[in-house]
Each structure stands twice: as structure tokens, then as C-alpha cells.
N, CA, C and O atoms as a GROMACS GRO file, in nm:
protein
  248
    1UNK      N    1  -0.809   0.339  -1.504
    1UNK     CA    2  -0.715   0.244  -1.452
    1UNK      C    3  -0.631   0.188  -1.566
    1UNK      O    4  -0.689   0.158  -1.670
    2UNK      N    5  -0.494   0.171  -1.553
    2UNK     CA    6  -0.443   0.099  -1.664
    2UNK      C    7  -0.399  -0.034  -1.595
    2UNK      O    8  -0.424  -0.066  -1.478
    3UNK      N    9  -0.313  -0.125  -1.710
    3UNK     CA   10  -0.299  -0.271  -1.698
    3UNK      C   11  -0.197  -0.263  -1.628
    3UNK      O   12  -0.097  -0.196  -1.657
    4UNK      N   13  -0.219  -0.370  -1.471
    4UNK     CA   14  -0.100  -0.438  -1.401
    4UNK      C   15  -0.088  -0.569  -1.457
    4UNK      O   16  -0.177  -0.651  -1.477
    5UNK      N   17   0.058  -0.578  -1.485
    5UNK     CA   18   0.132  -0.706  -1.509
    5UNK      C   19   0.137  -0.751  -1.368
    5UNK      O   20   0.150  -0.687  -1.263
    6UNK      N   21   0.117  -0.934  -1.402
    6UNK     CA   22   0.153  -1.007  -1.294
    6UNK      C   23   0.258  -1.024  -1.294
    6UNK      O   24   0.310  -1.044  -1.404
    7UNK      N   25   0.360  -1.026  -1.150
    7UNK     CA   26   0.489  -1.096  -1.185
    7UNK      C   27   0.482  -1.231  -1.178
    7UNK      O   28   0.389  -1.291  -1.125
    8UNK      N   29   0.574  -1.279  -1.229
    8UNK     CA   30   0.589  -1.432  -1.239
    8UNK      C   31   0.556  -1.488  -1.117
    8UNK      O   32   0.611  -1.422  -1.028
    9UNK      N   33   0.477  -1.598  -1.063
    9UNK     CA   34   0.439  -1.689  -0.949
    9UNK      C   35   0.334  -1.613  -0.857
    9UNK      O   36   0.301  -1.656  -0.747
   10UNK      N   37   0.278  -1.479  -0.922
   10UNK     CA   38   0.184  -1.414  -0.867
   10UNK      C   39   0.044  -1.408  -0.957
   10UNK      O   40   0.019  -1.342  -1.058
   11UNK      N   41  -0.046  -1.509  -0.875
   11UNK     CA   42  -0.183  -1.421  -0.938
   11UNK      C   43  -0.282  -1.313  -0.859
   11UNK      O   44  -0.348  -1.354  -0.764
   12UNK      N   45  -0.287  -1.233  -0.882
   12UNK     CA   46  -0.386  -1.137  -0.885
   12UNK      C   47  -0.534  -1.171  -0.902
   12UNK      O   48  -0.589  -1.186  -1.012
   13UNK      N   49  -0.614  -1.184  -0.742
   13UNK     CA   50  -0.761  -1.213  -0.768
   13UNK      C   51  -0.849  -1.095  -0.689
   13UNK      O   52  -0.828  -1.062  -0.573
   14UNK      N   53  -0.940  -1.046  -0.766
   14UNK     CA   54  -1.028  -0.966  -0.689
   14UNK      C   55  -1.166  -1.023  -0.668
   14UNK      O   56  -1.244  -1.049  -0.759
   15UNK      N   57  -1.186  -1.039  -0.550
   15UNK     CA   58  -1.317  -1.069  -0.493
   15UNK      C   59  -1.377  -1.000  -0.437
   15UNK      O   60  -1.320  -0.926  -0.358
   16UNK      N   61  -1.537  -0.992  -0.456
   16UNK     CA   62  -1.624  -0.910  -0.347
   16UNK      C   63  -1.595  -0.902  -0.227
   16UNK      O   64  -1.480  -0.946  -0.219
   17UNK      N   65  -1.630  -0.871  -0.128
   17UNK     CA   66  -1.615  -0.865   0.026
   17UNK      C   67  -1.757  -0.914   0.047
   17UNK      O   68  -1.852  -0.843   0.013
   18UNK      N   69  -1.774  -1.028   0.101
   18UNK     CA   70  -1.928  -1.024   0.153
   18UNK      C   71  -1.960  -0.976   0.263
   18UNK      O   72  -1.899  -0.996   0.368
   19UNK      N   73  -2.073  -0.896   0.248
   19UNK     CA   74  -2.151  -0.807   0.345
   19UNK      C   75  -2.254  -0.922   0.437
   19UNK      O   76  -2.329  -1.013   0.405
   20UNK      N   77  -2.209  -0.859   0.570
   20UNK     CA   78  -2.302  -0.904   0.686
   20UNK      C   79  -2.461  -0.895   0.634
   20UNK      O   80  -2.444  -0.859   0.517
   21UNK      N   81  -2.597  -0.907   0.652
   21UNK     CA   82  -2.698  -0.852   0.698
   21UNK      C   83  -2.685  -0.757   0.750
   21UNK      O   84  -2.696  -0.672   0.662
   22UNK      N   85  -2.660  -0.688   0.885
   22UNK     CA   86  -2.638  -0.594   0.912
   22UNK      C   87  -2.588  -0.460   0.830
   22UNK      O   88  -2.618  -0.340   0.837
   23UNK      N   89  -2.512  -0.523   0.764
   23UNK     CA   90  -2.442  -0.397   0.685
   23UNK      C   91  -2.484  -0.372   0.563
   23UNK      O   92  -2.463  -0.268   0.500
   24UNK      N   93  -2.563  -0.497   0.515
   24UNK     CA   94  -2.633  -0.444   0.373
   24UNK      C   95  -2.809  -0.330   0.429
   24UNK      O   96  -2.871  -0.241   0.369
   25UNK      N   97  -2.828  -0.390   0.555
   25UNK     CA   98  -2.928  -0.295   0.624
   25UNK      C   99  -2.886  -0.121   0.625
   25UNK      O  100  -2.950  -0.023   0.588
   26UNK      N  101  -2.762  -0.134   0.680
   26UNK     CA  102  -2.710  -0.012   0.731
   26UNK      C  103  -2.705   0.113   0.638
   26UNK      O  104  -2.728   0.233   0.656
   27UNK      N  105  -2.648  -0.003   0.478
   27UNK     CA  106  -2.617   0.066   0.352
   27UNK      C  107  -2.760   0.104   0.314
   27UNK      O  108  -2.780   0.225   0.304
   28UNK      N  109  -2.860   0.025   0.292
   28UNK     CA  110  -3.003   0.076   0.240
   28UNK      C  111  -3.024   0.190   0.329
   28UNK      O  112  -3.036   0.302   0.282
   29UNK      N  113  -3.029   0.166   0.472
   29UNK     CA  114  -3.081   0.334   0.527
   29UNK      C  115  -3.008   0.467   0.475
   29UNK      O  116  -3.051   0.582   0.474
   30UNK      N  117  -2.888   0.418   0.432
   30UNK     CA  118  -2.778   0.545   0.419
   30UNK      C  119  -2.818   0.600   0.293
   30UNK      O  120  -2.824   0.722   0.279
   31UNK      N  121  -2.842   0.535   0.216
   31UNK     CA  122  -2.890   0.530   0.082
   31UNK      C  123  -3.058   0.536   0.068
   31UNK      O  124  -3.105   0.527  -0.045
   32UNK      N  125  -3.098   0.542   0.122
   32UNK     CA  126  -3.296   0.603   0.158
   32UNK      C  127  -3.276   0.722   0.209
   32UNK      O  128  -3.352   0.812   0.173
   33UNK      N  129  -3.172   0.750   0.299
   33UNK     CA  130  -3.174   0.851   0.363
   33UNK      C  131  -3.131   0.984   0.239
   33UNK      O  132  -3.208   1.075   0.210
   34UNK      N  133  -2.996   0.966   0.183
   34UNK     CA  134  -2.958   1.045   0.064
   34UNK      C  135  -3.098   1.067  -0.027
   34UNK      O  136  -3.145   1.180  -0.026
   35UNK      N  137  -3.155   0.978  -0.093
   35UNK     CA  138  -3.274   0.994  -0.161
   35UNK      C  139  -3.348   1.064  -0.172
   35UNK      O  140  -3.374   1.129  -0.274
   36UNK      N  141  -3.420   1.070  -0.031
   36UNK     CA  142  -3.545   1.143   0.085
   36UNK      C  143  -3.426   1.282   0.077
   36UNK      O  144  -3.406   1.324  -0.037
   37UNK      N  145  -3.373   1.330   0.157
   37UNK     CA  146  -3.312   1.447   0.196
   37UNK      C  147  -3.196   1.502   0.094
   37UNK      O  148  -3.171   1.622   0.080
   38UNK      N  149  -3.149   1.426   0.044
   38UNK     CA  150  -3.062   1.503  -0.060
   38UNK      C  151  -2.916   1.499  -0.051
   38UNK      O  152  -2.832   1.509  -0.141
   39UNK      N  153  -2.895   1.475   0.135
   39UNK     CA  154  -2.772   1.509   0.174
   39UNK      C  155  -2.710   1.395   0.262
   39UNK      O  156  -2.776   1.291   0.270
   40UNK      N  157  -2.613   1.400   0.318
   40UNK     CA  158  -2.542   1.276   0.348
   40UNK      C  159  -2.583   1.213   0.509
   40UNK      O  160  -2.602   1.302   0.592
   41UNK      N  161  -2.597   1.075   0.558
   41UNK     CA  162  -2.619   1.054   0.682
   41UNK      C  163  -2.557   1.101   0.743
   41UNK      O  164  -2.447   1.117   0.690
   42UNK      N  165  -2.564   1.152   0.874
   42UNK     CA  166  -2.497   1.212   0.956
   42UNK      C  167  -2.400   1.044   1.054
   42UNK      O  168  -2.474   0.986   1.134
   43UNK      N  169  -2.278   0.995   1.044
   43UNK     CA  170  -2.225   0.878   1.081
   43UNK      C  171  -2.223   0.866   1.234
   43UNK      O  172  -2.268   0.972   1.278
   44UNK      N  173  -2.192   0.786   1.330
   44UNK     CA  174  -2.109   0.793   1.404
   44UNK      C  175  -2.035   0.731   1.454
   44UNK      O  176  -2.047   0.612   1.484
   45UNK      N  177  -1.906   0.828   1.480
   45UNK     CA  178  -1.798   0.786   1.487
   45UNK      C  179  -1.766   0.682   1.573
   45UNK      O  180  -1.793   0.685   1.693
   46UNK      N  181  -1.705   0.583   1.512
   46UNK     CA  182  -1.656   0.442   1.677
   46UNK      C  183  -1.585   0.488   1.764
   46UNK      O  184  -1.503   0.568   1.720
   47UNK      N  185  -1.581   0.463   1.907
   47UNK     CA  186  -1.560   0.508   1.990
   47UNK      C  187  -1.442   0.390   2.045
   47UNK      O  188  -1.384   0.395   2.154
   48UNK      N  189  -1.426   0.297   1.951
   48UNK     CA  190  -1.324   0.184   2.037
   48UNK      C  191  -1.187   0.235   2.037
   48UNK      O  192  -1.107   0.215   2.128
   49UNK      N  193  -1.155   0.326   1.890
   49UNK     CA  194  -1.019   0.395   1.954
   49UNK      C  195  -1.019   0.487   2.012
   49UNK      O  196  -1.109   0.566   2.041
   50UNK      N  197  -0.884   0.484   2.040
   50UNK     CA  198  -0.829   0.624   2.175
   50UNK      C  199  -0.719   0.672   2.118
   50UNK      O  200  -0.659   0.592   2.047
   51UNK      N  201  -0.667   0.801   2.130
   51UNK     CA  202  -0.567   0.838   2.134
   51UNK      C  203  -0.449   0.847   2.276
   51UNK      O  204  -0.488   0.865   2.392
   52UNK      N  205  -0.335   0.835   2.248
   52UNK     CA  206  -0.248   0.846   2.377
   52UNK      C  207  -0.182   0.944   2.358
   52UNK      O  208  -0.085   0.936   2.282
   53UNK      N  209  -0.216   1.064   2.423
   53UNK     CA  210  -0.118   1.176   2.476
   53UNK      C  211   0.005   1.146   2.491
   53UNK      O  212   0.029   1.027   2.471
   54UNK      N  213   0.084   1.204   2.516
   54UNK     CA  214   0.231   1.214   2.580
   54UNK      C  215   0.228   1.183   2.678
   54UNK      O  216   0.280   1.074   2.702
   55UNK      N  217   0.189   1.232   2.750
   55UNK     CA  218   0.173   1.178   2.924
   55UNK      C  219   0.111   1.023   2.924
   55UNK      O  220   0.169   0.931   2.982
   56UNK      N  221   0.007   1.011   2.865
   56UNK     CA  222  -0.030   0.905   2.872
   56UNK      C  223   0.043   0.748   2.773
   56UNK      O  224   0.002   0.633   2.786
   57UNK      N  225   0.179   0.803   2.663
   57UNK     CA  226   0.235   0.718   2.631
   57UNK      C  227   0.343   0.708   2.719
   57UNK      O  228   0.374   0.596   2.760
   58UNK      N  229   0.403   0.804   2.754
   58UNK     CA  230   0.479   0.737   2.899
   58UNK      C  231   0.449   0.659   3.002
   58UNK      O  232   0.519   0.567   3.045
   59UNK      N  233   0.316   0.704   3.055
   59UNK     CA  234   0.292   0.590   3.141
   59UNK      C  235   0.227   0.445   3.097
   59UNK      O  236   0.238   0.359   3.184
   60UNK      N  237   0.150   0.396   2.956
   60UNK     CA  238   0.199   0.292   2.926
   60UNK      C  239   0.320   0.239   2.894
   60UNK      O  240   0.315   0.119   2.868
   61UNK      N  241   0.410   0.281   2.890
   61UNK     CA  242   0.545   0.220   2.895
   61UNK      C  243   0.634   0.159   2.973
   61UNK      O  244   0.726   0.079   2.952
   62UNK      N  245   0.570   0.234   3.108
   62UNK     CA  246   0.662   0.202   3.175
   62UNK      C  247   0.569   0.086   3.284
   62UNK      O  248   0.627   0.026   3.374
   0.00000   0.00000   0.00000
């Protein structure tokens, strides 16, 4: 990485992201799991998005 200059009236802060419980859980299995087997968790995928077809962006539109 090399050095970003701040511009003037800008500071630049990096902070952790704090992790849920849940997700520091999620990370240890993923990471026990690699350990034990060698190879990567198998994920799965969220299901909250959708894609919209053609057909189906026309008829939200209208």
C-alpha cells in the first residue's frame, strides 16, 4: 500500500467493524472447519435477492 494524502478539511479514520456474536461464532466454525479438512466451507448463498428478468422488469413498472 502506499501513502494517501488527506485533502484539506478531510480526515481519514479506519475503524474495526464490530462483529455480532453470531458472526464471530460463524467465523470460528469456518475456520475449524479449514483446519480439520483442509478445504474451504461449503457457504450458503442468501436467498433475499432476486433477479428481474425482462418480463418481469416490465411488469414492475408498470
Amino acid at each position: 500500500m502506499g501513502y494517501i494524502k488527506e485533502p484539506a478539511g478531510v480526515d481519514f479514520v479506519v475503524d474495526p467493524t464490530p462483529l455480532t456474536a453470531a458472526d464471530r461464532k460463524k467465523i470460528s466454525e469456518i475456520i475449524a472447519y479449514y483446519k480439520a479438512t483442509g478445504k474451504k466451507m461449503p457457504l450458503q448463498k442468501p436467498t433475499t435477492k432476486t433477479r428481474l428478468t425482462n418480463a418481469n422488469k416490465k411488469k414492475a413498472l408498470v
